[in-house]
C-alpha positions as CSV (number, residue, x, y, z in Angstrom):
1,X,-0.2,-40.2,-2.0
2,X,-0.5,-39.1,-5.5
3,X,1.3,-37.2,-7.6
4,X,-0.6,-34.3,-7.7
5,X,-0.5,-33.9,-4.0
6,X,2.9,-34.5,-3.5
7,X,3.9,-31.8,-6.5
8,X,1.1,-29.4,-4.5
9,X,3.2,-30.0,-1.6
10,X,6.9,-29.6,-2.9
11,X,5.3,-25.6,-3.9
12,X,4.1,-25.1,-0.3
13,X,0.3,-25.7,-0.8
14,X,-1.0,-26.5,3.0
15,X,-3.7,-28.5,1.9
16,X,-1.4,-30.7,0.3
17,X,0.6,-30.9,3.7
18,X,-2.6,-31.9,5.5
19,X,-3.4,-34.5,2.7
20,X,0.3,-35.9,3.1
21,X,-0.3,-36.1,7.0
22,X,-3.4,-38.0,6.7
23,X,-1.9,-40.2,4.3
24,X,0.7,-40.9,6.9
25,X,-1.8,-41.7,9.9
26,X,-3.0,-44.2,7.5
27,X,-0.3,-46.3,7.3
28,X,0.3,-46.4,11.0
29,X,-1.5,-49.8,11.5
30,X,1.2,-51.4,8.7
31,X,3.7,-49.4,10.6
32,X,3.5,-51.0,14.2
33,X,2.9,-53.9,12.9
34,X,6.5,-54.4,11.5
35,X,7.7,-52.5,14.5
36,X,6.1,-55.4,16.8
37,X,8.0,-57.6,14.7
38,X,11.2,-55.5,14.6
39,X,11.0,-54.9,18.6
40,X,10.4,-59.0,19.4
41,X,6.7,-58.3,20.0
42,X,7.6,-55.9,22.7
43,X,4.3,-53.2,22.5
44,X,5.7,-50.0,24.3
45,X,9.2,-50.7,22.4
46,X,6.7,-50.9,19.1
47,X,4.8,-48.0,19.7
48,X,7.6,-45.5,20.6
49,X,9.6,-46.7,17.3
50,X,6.2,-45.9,15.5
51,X,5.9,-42.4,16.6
52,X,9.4,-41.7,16.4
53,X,9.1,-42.7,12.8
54,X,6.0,-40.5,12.5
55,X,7.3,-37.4,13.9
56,X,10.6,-37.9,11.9
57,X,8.3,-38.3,8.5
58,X,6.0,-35.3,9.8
59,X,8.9,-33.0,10.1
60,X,10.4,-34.1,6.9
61,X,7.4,-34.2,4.5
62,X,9.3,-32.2,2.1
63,X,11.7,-34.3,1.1
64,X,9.4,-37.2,0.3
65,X,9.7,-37.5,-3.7
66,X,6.9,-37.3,-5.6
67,X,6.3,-40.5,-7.6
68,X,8.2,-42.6,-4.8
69,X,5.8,-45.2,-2.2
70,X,4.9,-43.6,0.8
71,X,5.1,-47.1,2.3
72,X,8.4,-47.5,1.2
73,X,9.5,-44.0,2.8
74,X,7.6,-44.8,5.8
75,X,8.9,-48.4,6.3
76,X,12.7,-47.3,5.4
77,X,12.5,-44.5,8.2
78,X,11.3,-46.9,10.8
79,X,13.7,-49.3,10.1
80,X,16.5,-47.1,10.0
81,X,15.1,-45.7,13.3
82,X,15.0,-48.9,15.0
83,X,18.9,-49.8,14.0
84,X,19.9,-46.8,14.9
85,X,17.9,-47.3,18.6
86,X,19.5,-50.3,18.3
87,X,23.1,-49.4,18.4
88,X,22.2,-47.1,21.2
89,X,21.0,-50.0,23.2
90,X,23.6,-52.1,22.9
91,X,25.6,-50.0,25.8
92,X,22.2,-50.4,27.9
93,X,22.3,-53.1,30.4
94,X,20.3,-56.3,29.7
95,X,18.4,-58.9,31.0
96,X,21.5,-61.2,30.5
97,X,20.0,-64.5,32.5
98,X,16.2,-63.7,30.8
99,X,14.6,-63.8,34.4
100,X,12.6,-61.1,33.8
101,X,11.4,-61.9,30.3
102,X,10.4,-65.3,31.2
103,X,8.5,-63.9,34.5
104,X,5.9,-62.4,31.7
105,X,4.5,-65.6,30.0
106,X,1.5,-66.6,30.6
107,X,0.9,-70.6,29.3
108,X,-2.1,-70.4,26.4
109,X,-5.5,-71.9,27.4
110,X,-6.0,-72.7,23.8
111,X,-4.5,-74.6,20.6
112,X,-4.0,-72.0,18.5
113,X,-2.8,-69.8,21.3
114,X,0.1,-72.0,21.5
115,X,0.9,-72.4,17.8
116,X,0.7,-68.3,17.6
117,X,3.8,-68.6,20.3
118,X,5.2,-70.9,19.1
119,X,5.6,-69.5,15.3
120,X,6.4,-66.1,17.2
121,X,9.4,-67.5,19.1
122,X,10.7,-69.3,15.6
123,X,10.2,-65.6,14.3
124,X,12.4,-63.8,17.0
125,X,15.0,-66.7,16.2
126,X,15.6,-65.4,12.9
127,X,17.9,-63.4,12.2
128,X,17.0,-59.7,12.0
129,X,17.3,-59.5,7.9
130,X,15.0,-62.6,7.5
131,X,12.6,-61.6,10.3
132,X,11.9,-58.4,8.9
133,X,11.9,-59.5,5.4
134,X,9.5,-62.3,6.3
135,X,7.2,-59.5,8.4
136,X,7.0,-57.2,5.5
137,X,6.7,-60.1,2.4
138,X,4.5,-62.8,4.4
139,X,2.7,-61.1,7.2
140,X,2.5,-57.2,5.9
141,X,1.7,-58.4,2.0
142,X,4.1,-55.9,1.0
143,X,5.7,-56.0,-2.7
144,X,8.9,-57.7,-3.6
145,X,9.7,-54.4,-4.9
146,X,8.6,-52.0,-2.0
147,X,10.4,-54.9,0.5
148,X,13.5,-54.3,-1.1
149,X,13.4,-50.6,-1.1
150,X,12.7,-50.8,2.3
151,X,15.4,-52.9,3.3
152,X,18.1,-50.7,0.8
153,X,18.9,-54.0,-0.8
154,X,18.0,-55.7,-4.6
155,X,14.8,-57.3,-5.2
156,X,16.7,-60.8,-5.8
157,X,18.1,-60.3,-2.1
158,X,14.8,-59.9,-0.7
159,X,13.5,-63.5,-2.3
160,X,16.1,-65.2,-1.3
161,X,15.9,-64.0,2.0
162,X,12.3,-64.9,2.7
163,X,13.0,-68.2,1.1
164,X,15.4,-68.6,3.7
165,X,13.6,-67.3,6.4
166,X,10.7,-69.6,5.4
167,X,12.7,-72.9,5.3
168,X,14.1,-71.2,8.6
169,X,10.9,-70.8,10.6
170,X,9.6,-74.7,9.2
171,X,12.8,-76.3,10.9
172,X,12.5,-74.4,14.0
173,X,8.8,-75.4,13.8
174,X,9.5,-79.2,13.2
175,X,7.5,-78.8,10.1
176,X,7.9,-79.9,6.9
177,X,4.8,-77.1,5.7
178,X,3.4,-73.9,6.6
179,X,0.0,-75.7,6.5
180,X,0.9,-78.4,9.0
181,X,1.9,-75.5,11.1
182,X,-1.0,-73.7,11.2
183,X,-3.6,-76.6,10.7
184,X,-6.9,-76.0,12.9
185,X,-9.2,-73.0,12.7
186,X,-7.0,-70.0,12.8
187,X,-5.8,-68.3,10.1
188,X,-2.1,-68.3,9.9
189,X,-1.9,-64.0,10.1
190,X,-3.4,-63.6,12.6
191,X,-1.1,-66.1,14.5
192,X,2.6,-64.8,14.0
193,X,1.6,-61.4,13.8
């Protein structure tokens, strides 16, 4: 969003609303794609966290700052949204023994079906700081900078994160590169994410 529009907005000019709103349903692809990765690839999980987030930054347009990132402010509000869900959840009952969970696989027919399961199990054993920083550095292309906002953390924590998260993911992978991991014809986004 620019500047303009987000000053046009902070006076009350509607049409600056409606150009904040479609800036928003923009980003909503970005958006459930770190929720998938947030929510352990879990769709209905993913797409209630994304329009939570939207109809939290819908009804608080006004306090976005002009001259911030949009992304940023979306990303942080999701985020924040799913810990918060999370601590809810945590006095919900789960599946404790996994029989249910392991009831939905279905075994890949091809190759690069069962890499792309592979790297996504490695990436729900991270830990959640890692996973998301390595869905929002590695998978999302988002900024150092913007990652770190995001995450309400320094921009030296967010490097050494995914640096961790990346030697992480090659020993769960028995992999001494990313390339060995994804070798073949698939590219290695469209795998994990």
């Amino acid at each position: 969003m620019s500047t303009q529009t987000a000053e046009r907005m902070a006076s009350g000019d509607p049409q600056a609303a409606t150009a904040l709103r479609q800036d928003i349903i923009g980003m909503i692809p970005a958006l459930r794609a770190f929720a998938r990765a947030l929510t352990r690839n879990n769709p209905s999980d993913a797409d209630d966290l994304v329009q939570e987030t939207l109809l939290k930054a819908i009804a608080n347009a006004h306090r976005f700052e002009p001259g911030t990132s949009l992304r940023a402010w979306l990303f942080t509000i999701l985020r924040n949204t799913y810990y918060t869900s999370m601590r809810v959840r945590r006095r919900e009952v789960a599946d404790e023994t996994g029989d249910i969970v392991a009831g939905w696989s279905v075994a890949p027919a091809q190759e690069w079906a069962l890499r792309g399961h592979e790297a996504r199990r490695a990436l729900e054993q991270l830990s959640d700081d890692q996973r998301e920083v390595i869905v929002l550095v590695a998978v999302l292309g988002m900024s150092y900078e913007d990652a770190a906002v995001v995450c309400a953390c320094a921009t030296g924590t967010i490097k050494s994160r995914l640096n961790r998260a990346r030697n992480r993911m090659l020993e769960l992978l028995e992999a001494d590169s990313i390339e060995e991991v994804f070798s073949g014809n698939e590219a290695p986004g469209t795998a994990v994410a």
